[in-house]
Residue, then its C-alpha position, 0 to 999 in steps of 0.5 A: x475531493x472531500x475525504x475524512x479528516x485523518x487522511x491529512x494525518x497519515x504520514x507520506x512517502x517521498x521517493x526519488x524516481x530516476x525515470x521522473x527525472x530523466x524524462x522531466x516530470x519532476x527535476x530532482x525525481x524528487x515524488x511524494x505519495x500520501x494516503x490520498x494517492x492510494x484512494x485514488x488508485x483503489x477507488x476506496x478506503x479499505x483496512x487492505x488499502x491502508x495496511x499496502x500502504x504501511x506495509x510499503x512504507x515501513x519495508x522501504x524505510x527498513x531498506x533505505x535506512x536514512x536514505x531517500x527509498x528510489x522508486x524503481x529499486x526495489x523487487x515485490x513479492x507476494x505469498x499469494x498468487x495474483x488472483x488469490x485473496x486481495x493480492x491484487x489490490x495490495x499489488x496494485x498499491x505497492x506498484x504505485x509507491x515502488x514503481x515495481x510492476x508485473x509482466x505489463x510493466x514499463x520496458x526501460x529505455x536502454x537497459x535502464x529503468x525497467x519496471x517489468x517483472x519487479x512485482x511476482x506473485x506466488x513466492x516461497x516467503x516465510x511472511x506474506x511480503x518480500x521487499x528487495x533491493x536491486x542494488x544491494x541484495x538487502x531484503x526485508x520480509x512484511x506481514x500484516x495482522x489485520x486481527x488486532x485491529x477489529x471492526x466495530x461489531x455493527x459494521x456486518x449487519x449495517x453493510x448487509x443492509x446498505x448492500x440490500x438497500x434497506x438501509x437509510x441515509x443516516x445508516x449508510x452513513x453510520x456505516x461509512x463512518x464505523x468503516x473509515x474509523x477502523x482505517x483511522x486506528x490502523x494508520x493513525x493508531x497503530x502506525x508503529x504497532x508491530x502487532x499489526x504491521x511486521x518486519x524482519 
């Protein structure tokens, strides 16, 4: 897989899931997620796909001070219901780094590690997003401020012409690269900006 270059420069996730290691995919359930993982995942690169990604990171590691984040530990919650804006997408990212998964989700094996019914969508949140330990009660609430981060102004008209098909290699590729530079400076330039990504 060939991807843009600051994808290796995004920091990554490592978790420790008892269930990896109950059933032996991983002997200390030690797992590590990169950036990559949640391309993967989504099929693209996207400001929406990155901001899940951080947004994830920076509320487990709120949650976990000092400790390793378990995978399985924790409750999501969103404001918006499931088919409301990009919930889904960003629902889909954070069920892959917290293993928190909707009514769908892995059943457990007796009575432990149930995944099912730790994603909920539609909640009362102040913010947009509600990370919840199982163990403690501790609760970090998230939100993202994509407006800080604007796109290049070409990048509405090119995609317009690349959707029609009007737009020739070298646009779609302008295109490309104006879109994956806004990723760049969300995950790379503003990692740690509160503006953008912001926990209470």
């Amino acid at each position: 897989m060939s991807y843009p270059d600051f994808f290796d420069r995004v920091p990554r996730l490592r978790v420790c899931d008892p269930l990896a290691a109950f059933l032996g995919a991983s002997d200390d359930g030690v797992m590590e997620y990169a950036y990559h993982d949640a391309v993967r995942l989504a099929g693209h690169s996207c400001p929406t796909v990155a901001s899940a990604y951080r947004i994830a990171i920076l509320a487990l590691s709120r949650l976990y001070e000092g400790e390793m984040p378990e995978r399985g530990g924790v409750t999501v919650e969103f404001r918006q219901k499931e088919d409301e804006g990009v919930a889904g997408v960003m629902a889909a990212v954070a069920t892959l780094l917290t293993g928190a998964a909707g009514p769908a989700g892995f059943r457990g094996l007796g009575g432990r590690f149930c995944r099912r019914g730790l994603l909920r969508f539609g909640a009362p949140l102040p913010l947009e997003f509600r990370y919840t330990r199982l163990d403690t009660g501790r609760r970090v609430d998230c939100a993202v401020d994509l407006s800080q981060v604007p796109g290049d102004p070409a990048i509405p008209s090119l995609m317009q012409e690349c959707l029609r098909g009007r737009a020739g290699k070298d646009e779609q590729r302008h295109f490309a690269e104006l879109w994956q530079g806004r990723v760049r400076r969300l995950l790379i330039d503003h990692w740690d900006d509160t503006r953008v990504f912001h926990a209470e």
